[in-house]
C-alpha positions as CSV (number, residue, x, y, z in Angstrom):
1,X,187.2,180.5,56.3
2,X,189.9,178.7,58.3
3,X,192.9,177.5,56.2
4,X,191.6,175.1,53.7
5,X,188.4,174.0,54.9
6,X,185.2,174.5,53.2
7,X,182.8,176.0,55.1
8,X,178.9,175.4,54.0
9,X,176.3,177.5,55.5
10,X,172.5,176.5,55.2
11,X,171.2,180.4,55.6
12,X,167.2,179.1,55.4
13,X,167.7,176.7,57.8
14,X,169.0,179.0,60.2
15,X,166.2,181.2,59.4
16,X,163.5,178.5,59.6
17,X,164.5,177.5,62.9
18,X,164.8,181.2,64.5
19,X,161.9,182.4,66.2
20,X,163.6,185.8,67.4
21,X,161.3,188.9,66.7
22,X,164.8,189.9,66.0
23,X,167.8,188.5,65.2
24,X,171.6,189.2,64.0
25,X,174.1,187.0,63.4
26,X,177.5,186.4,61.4
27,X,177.3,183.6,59.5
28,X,180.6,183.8,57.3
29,X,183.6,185.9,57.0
30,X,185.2,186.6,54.2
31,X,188.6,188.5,53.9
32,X,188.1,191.9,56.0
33,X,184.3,191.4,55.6
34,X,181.4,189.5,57.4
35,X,178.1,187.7,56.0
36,X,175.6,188.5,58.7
37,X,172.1,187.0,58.4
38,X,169.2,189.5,59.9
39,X,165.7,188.7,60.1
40,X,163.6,191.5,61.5
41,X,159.5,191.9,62.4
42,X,160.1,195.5,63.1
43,X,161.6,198.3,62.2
44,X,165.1,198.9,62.8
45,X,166.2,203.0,63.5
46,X,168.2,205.5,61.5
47,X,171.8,204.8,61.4
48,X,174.9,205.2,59.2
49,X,178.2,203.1,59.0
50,X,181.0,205.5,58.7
51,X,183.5,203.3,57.6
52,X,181.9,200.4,55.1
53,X,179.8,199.9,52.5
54,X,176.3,197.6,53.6
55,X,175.4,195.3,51.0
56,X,171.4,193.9,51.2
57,X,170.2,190.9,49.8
58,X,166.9,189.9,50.0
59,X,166.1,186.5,51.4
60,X,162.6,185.9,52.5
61,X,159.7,188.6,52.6
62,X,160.4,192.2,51.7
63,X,163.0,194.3,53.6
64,X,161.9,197.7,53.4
65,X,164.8,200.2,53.1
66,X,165.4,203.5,53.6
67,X,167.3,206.8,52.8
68,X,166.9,210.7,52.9
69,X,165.7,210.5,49.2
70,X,164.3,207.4,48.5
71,X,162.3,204.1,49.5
72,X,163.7,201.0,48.5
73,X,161.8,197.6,48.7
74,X,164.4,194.7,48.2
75,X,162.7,191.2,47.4
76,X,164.2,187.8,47.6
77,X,167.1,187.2,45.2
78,X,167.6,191.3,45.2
79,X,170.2,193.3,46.3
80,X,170.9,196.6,46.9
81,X,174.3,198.5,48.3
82,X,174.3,201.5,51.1
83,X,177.6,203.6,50.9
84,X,179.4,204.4,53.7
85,X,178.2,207.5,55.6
86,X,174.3,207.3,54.2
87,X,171.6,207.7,56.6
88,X,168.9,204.9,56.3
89,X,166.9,202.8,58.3
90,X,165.6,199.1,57.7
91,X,161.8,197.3,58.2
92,X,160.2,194.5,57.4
93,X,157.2,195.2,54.6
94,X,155.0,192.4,56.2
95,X,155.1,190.3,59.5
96,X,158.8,189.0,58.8
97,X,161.6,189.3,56.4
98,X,165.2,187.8,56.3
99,X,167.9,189.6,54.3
100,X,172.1,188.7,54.4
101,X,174.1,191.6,55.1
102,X,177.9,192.1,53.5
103,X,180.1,194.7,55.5
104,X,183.5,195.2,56.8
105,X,183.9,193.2,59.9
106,X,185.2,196.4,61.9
107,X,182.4,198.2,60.4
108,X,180.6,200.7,63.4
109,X,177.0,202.0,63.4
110,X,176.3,205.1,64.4
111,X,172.8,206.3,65.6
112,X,171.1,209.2,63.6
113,X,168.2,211.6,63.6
114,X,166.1,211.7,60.5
């Protein structure tokens, strides 16, 4: 936000008019965080963040997550938080889905085997 103007963002919009097979963007920041809209149509590889938190919510299809011990499918309206330092991995259940990240804005990603 800058000073004291609102600032409105139309996330299905911006996914209705994106044809990327993939696509990553910030669409808000908030504090020491960032709103990032992702909308994938395949999978994305193991990773970690080893210094924030990754907050999912679902937007459109089904974002298919995943850790060492468990399979999570988030749906629109869900959400679901990673914690720092967790290995998982991200894919969409069907052709598409669109889902609004929340993470630090300095926050790295770091490539992992499974």
């Amino acid at each position: 936000m800058n000073g004291d103007k609102l600032e409105k963002t139309d996330f299905k919009a911006i996914a209705d008019s994106t044809e990327a097979l993939y696509f990553n963007t910030i669409i808000s920041t908030v504090n020491d965080h960032i709103v990032r809209m992702g909308i994938m149509t395949s999978p994305y590889q193991w990773h970690i963040h080893p210094n924030s938190d990754e907050t999912f919510i679902g937007v459109e299809g089904i974002v298919i997550i995943e850790t060492p011990g468990e399979t999570f499918e988030l749906t629109p309206g869900a959400s679901i938080t990673i914690p720092q330092n967790m290995p998982h991995c991200t894919s969409p259940k069907g052709a598409r889905s669109v889902n609004l990240t929340i993470e630090r804005a300095d926050m790295e990603t770091v490539l992992v085997e499974r």
